[in-house]
N, C-alpha and C positions, 0 to 999 in steps of 0.2 A: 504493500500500500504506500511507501513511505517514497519507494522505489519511483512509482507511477506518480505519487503530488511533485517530486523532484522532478519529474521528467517533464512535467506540465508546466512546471516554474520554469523549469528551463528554453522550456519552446516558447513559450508567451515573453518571456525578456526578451527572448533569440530574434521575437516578430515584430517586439517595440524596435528592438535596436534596429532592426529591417527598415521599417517602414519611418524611421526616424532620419537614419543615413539617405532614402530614398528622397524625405520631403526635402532634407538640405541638398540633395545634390540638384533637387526641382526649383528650389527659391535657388541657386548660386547664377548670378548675374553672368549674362551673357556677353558683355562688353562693360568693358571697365576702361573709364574714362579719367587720366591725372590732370587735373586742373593746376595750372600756376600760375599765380602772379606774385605783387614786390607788396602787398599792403599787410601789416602787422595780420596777427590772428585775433588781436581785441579792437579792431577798425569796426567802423559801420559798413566801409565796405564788406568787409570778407564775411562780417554777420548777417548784412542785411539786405547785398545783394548777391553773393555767391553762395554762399549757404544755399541762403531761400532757393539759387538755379539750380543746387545740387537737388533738394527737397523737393523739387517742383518736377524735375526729371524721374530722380528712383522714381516717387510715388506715382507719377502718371505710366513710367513703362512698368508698374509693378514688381520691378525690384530688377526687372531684368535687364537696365544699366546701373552701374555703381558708379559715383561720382569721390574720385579721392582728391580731395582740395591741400595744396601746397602753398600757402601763404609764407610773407618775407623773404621771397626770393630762393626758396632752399631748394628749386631746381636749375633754374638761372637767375645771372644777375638782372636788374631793370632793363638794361639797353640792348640784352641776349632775347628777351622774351618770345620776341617774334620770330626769331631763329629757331631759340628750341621748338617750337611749334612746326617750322615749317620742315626742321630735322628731324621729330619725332622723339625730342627727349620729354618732350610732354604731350601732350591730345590737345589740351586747351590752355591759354592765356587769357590773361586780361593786361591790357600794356598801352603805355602811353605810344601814340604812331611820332611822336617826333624825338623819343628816344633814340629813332634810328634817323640820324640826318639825311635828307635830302632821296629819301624811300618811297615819304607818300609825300608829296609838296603839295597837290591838289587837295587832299584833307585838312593841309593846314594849314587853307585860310581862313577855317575857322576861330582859327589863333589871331586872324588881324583885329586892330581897334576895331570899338564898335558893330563887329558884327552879330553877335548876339546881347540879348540881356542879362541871360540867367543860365542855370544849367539844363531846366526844364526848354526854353526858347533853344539852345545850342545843341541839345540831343537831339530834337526833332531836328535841326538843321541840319546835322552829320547825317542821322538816320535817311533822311530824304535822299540825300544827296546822292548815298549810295543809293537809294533803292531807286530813283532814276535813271542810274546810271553813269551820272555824272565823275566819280569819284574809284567805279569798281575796279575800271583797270589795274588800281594798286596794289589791290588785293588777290592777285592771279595765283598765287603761290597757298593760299591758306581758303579757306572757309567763313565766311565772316560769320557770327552769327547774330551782334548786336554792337551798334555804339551808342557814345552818350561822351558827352562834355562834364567838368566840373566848372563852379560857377566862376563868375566875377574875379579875375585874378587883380591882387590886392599887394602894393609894395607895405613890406613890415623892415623894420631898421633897429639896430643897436643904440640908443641914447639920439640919436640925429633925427629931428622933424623932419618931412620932406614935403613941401608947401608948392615950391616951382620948380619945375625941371632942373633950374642951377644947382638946386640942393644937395642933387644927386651925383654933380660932380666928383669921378674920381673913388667915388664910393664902389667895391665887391656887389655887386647883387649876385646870389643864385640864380640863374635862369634856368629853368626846364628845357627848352629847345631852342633850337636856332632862328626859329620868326621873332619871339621873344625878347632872343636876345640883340635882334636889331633895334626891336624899339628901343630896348635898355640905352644901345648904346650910342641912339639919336639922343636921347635924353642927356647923354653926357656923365651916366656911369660903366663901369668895366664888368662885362658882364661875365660870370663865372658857370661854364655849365653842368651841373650834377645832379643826378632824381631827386628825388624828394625823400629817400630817406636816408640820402649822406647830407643832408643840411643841416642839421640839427647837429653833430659833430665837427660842422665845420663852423658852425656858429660859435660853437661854445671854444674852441681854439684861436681864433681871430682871424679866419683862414678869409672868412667873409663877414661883410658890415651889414646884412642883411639881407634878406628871398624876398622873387616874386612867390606868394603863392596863394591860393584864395583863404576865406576862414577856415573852407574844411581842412586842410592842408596844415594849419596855424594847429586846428585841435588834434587831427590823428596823429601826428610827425611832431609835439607837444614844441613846438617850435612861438608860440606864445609866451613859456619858458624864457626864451632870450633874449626876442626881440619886443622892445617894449613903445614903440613908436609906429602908427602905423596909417598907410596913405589911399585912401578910397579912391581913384580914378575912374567913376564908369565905365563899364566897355571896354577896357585897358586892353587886356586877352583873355582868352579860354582856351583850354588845349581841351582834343580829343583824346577817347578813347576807343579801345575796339576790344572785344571779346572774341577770338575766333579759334576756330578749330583745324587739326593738322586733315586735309583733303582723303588722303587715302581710308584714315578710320575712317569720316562719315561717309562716303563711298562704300565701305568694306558692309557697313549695316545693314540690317535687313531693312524691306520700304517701312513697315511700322513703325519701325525704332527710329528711322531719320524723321519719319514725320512726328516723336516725341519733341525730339531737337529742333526741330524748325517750327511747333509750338510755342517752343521756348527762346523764339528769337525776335528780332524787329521791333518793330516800333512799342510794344506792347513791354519790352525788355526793356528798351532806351528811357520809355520813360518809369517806370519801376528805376531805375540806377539814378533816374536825374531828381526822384522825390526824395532817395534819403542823400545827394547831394544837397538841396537844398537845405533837408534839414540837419546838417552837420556843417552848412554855412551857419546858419542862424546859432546853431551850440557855440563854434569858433567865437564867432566875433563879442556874444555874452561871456565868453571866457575872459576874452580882452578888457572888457569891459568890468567885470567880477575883480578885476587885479588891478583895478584902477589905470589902465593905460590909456594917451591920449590918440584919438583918434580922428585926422584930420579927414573930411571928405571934401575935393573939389567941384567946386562948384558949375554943373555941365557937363562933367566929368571929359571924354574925349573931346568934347566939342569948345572947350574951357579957350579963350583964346590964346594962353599962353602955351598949353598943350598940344591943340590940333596941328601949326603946323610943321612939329617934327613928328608927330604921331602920321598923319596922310604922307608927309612925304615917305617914311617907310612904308607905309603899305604899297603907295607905287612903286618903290624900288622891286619890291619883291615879286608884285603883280608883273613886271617888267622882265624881270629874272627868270621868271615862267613861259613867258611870253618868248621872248627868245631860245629858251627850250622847245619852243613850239607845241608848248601845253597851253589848256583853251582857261588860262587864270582867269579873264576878263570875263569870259561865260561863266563861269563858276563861283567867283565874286558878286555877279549880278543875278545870280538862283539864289545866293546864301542871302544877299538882302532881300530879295523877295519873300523868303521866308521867313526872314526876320520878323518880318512885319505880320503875317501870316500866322506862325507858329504861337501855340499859345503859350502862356510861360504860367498854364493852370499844370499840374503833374500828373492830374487824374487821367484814366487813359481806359 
């Protein structure tokens, strides 16, 4: 008797462990996606919008993609990102396009003054751009799956007000990329170019007298910390972003599974990323403010008379630089106002 209850135990484990191994090797994800970008793992980005596009993918393909998310660069550096995507040391990126000089030019005039307002007005702008067509040639090499801008980029300085252009004389700025750092250096300071998360170690060394970078930039990269003077210029720049994927994996998918992923792209993505942009401007600059720093805003912001005309003359310089390349900059400058105007700078979507 004792023989046969053992023998019973033994089968009925033998069928859980069965039927247990069976259901995990049924839930094991059929494509496993590594996500990287350069923003901390306690950013609002990497919370609240990459997460969420891991969350938003498992759940809708049922488990059968896995999203493995690599935040602070710890597969590539910032200005690699797009590389390793298009090499295959990652699937997906999220990466600024003007990390890489002179790669996408046509995406980044949305970095010139005045072209957009906000980050909500500047992602629909990028998003468009591409989905027209105007923009996509860049992207031959990769997949895109969604842009978006961050807002209003904002000069912050070490003890130095910066009121009129002369102020900025001779001053280090950090610039993000090379449109950037044209205007920086029409304005008459030296512009210094590194991401955004070797700024904050450059600040605190005296490497630099202070970044361009908007508020959110100020709160995630705690770079409020240093710089305790800070310069409002309207419409100054914006830089894009891109989210995109290595061709061959979404190729390689089956059609269900790409159509998970292309769910989760476009316009509907761009603005999800530009509403907690927004709201990580607004945390930024209440920090500023929380630590008592003064905060100059000019008056017209690009249009200020003392501003605009080294501010338009770079932009034509650039628009010219393009032009001569025999890229259609002058088309594509007059879509991005269009849209400007156009594009709503509500986030809801």
């Amino acid at each position: 008797m004792k023989s046969i209850i053992k023998k019973t135990v033994f089968t009925a484990t033998a069928l859980s462990i069965s039927l247990f191994t069976a259901s995990n090797v049924l839930a094991a994800p059929e494509v496993t996606l590594r996500f990287s970008h350069f923003f901390p793992s306690v950013s609002g980005q990497h919370k609240d919008i990459f997460l969420k596009w891991k969350e938003a993918v498992e759940s809708e393909s049922a488990g059968r993609i896995a999203v493995e998310l690599y935040p602070s660069s710890t597969l590539a550096k910032p200005p690699a990102q797009y590389d390793a995507v298009k090499n295959r040391i990652a699937d997906i990126t999220n990466t600024v396009q003007g990390y890489t000089a002179n790669r996408f030019p046509l995406t980044q005039i949305v970095e010139l003054p005045g072209v957009s307002k906000d980050a909500t007005n500047g992602s629909c702008i990028v998003q468009t751009l591409y989905d027209e067509g105007l923009i996509s040639k860049e992207y031959s090499e990769t997949k895109p799956l969604f842009f978006f801008t961050h807002g209003a980029g904002i000069i912050h300085t070490v003890d130095k007000a910066i009121e009129k252009p002369e102020d900025l004389a001779g001053l280090r700025i950090r610039r993000p990329t090379a449109v950037v750092a044209k205007l920086l250096e029409g304005l008459g300071s030296e512009p210094i170019g590194m991401p955004a998360p070797s700024a904050y170690q450059s600040v605190q060394r005296g490497v630099i007298d202070g970044v361009a970078l908007p508020w959110e930039g100020q709160l995630v990269f705690r770079l409020n910390e240093l710089t305790n003077k800070h310069t409002e210029i309207g419409g100054l720049y914006t830089l894009a972003f891109v989210t995109t994927m290595n061709k061959r994996v979404y190729n390689g998918m089956p059609a269900d599974l790409k159509k998970v992923i292309d769910n989760n792209s476009g316009m509907k993505w761009a603005m999800k990323a530009a509403a907690v942009y927004k709201d990580l401007d607004i945390k930024g600059r209440k920090q500023a403010e929380e630590l008592g720093h003064p905060i100059t805003t000019i008056a017209n912001g690009v249009n200020n008379p003392e501003w605009k005309p080294i501010l338009d003359k770079a932009t034509e310089e650039y628009l010219d630089e393009l032009e001569k390349k025999r890229l259609p900059a002058r088309k594509v400058y007059k879509r991005a106002q269009e849209l400007a105007m156009t594009c709503s700078t509500d986030a809801s979507y």
